[in-house]
C-alpha positions in Angstrom: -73.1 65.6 172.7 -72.4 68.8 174.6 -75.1 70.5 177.2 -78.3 68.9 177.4 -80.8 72.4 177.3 -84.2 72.0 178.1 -86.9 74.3 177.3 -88.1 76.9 180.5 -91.8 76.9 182.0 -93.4 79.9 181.3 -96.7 80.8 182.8 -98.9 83.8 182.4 -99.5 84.6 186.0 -99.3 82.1 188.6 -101.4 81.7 192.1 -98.6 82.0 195.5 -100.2 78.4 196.3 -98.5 76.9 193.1 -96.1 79.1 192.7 -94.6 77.9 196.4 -95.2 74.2 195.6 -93.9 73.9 192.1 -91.5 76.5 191.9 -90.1 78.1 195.2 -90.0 75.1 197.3 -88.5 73.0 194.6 -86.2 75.6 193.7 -87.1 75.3 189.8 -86.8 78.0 187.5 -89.7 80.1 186.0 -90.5 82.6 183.4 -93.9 84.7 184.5 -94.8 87.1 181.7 -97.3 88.9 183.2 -96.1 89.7 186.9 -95.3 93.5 185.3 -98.7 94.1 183.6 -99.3 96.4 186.5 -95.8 98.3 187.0 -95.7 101.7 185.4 -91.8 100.4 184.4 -93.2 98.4 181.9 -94.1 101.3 179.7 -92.4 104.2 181.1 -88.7 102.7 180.9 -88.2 103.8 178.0 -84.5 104.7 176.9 -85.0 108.6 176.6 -86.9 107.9 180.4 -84.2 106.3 181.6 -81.6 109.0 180.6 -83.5 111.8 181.4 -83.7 109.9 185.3 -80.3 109.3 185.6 -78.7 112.3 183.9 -74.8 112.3 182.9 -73.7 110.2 185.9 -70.5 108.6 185.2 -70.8 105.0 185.3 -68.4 101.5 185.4 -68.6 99.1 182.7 -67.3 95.8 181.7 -66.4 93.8 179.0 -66.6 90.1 178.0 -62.6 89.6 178.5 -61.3 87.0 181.1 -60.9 88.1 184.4 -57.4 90.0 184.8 -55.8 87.9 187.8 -53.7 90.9 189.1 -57.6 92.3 190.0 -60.1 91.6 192.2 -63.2 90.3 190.2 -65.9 92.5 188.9 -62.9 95.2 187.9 -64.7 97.5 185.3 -62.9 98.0 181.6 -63.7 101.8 181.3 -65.8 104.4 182.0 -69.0 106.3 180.3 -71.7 108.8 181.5 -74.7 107.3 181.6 -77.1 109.2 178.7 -74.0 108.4 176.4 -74.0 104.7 177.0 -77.7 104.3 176.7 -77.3 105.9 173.4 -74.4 103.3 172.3 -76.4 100.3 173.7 -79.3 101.2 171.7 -77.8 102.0 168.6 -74.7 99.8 168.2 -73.4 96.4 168.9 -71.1 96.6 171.9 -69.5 94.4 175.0 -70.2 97.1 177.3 -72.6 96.6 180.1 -73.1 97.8 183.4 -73.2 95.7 186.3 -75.2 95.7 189.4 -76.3 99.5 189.4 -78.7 100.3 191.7 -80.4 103.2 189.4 -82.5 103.5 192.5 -80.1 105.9 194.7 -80.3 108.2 191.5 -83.7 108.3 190.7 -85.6 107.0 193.6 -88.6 108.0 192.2 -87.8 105.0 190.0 -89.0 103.2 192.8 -92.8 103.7 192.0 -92.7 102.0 188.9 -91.6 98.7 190.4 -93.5 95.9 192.6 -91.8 93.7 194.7 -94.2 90.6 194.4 -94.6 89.9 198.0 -97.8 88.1 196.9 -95.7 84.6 196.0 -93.0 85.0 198.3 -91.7 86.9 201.7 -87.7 87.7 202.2 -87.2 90.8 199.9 -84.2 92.9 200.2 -85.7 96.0 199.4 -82.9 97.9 199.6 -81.1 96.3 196.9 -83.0 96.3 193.9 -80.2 96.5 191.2 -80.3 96.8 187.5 -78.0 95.3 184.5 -77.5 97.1 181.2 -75.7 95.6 177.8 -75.7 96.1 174.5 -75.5 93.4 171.6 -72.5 91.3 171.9 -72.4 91.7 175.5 -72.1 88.3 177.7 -72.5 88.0 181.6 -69.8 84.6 182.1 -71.3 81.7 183.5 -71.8 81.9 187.7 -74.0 81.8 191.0 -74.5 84.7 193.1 -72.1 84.8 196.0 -75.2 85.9 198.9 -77.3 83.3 197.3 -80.4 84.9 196.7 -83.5 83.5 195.1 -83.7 86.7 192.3 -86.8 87.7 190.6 -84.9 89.2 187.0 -86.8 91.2 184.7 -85.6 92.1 181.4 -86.5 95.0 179.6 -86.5 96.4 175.9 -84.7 93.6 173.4 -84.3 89.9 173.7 -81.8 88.4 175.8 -80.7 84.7 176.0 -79.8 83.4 179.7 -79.2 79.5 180.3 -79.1 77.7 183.7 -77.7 75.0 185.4 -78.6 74.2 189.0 -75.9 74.2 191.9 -75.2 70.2 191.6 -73.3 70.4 188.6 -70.9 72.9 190.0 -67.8 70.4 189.8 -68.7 69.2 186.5 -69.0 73.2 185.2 -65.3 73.9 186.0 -66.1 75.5 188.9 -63.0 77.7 189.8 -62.1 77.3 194.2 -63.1 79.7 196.8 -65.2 81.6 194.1 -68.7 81.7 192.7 -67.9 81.2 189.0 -66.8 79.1 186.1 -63.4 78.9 184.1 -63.9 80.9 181.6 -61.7 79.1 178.9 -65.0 77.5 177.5 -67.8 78.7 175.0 -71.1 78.5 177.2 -73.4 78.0 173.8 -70.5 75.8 171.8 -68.7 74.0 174.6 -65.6 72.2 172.9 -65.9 68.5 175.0 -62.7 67.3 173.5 -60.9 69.6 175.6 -63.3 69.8 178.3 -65.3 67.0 178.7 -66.7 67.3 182.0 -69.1 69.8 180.0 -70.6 66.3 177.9 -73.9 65.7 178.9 -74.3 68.7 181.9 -78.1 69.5 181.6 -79.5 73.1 182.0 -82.2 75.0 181.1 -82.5 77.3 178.3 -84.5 80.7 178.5 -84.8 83.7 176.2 -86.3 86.5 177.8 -88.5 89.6 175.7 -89.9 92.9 177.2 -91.5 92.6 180.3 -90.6 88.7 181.1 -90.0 88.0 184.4 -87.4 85.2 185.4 -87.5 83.6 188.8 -84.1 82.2 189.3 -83.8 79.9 192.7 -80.9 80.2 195.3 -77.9 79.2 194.1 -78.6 78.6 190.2 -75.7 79.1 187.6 -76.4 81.3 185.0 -74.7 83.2 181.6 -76.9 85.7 179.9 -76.4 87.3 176.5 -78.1 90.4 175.4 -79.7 89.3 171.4 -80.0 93.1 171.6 -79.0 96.2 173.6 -81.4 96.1 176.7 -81.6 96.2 180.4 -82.9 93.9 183.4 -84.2 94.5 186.9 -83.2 92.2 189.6 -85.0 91.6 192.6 -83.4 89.5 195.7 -84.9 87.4 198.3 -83.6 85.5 201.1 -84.2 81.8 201.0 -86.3 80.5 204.4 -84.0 77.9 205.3 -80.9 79.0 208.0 -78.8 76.6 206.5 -79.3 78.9 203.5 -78.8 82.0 205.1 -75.4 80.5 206.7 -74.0 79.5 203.6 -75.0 82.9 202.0 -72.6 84.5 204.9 -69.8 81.6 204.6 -69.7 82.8 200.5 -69.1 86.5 201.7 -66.7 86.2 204.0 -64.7 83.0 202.8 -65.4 82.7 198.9 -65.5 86.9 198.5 -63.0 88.2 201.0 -60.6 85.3 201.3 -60.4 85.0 197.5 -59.9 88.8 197.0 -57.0 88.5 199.4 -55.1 85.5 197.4 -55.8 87.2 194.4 -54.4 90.3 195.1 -51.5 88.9 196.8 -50.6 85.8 194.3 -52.3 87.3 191.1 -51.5 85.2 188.1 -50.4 82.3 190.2 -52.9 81.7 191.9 -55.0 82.0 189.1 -53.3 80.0 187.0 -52.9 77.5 190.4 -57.2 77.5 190.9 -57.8 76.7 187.5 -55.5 73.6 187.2 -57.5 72.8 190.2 -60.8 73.0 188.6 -59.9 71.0 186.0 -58.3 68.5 188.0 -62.2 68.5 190.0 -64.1 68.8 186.8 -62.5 65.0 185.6 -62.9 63.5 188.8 -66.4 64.1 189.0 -66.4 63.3 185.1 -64.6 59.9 186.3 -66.6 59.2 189.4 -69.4 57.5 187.1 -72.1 59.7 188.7 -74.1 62.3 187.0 -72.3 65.6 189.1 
């Protein structure tokens, strides 16, 4: 055995009234493939409209290489002007992607081409729409986001491959302490069980996105993406309702994003090396516990 990968629910459209009891307030994952229909973005971002927006602006990128431990996370690998990396994305395999660009402070008049779909949920944070670039071969390793936003993700131009595991089986995913991702020592679609066998059995949800798909991912879900081919995704973020939500979405900044910046940068390698033995060490007493996470 290995992960246990279920297939997504995909709808057409859905109404707010059974979008809110199915989906949002039992924080299960979605696929909506028409909730773009009506955005001009579905059409207009095209590749050559994208450069053309967004000019030469030098931009970070990253690779699919293990965290350096001497860094803080999210530490980019080089550097590219943006009409040049659209142009190797879209004509070559790469690692390269670009992470967490908000496109929108250099084009706003991207803005117009976009919906926020206020019609199945209320909390948007509408000043942090954010996109995601990557070409072939590019991977996005296996985490939750730290402010715990339920994220609306559209996904743009080729096929990319995300899979999903909810918050519960944190422990059980190698979850590394005082941070908001996994060890990375594992293959997310070939996990090796011998060597870490907390991984046996972990069910998840298995989703690959096309042009124009929208993803509603809930607060708090794990996920690892893989652009099939050189592409791009919008994100959209919402707060939760609940203040116990909201509370824990501050904790993760201050404690899990500041604190863990700090040992890192102080300890580097180990305290890396010291957090991993630890999520290993969590990962088998959950596995060892009898229960299912």
């Amino acid at each position: 055995m290995s992960f246990i990968l279920r297939p997504i629910d995909n709808v057409e459209n859905i109404s707010p009234e059974d979008f809110k009891k199915n989906y949002l307030t039992l924080r299960r994952p979605l696929v909506i493939k028409g909730l773009t229909n009506n955005w001009p973005a579905r059409e207009k971002w095209t590749p050559e409209y994208l450069k053309e927006s967004v000019g030469n602006k030098v931009v970070p990128l990253y690779d699919n290489s293990k965290a350096d431990p001497s860094k803080p996370i999210n530490s980019s690998a080089a550097e590219m002007p943006f009409d040049k990396y659209i142009d190797l994305i879209m004509s070559e395999p790469t690692e390269l992607r670009i992470f967490f660009f908000n496109i929108f402070k250099q084009a706003p008049a991207l803005l117009e081409d976009i919906a926020f779909p206020k019609e199945l949920m209320g909390g948007f944070l509408e000043s942090m729409p954010s996109m995601f670039f990557g070409g072939s071969n590019s991977v996005t390793f296996l985490h939750y986001d730290i402010d715990l936003p339920h994220i609306f993700h559209t996904h743009f131009g080729g096929k990319k491959h995300v899979v999903l595991f909810e918050n519960k089986w944190k422990r059980r995913l190698y979850c590394i302490p005082n941070a908001t991702y996994a060890l990375e020592d594992y293959d997310v679609l070939n996990p090796d069980t011998k060597k870490f066998p907390a991984l046996d059995g972990v069910e998840g949800i298995e989703v690959f996105l096309e042009h124009g798909d929208t993803l509603f991912m809930p607060t708090g879900y794990w996920h690892w993406m893989r652009y099939v081919q050189g592409g791009y995704s919008l994100s959209l973020r919402a707060w939760d309702a609940s203040i116990t939500r909201k509370a824990a979405s501050i904790y993760n900044l201050a404690i899990k994003g500041g604190l863990d910046s700090v040992l890192k940068m102080t300890f580097k390698a180990k305290y890396a090396k010291y957090r991993e033995g630890l999520a290993v060490k969590w990962a088998d007493r959950a596995l060892a516990s009898g229960r299912p996470y």
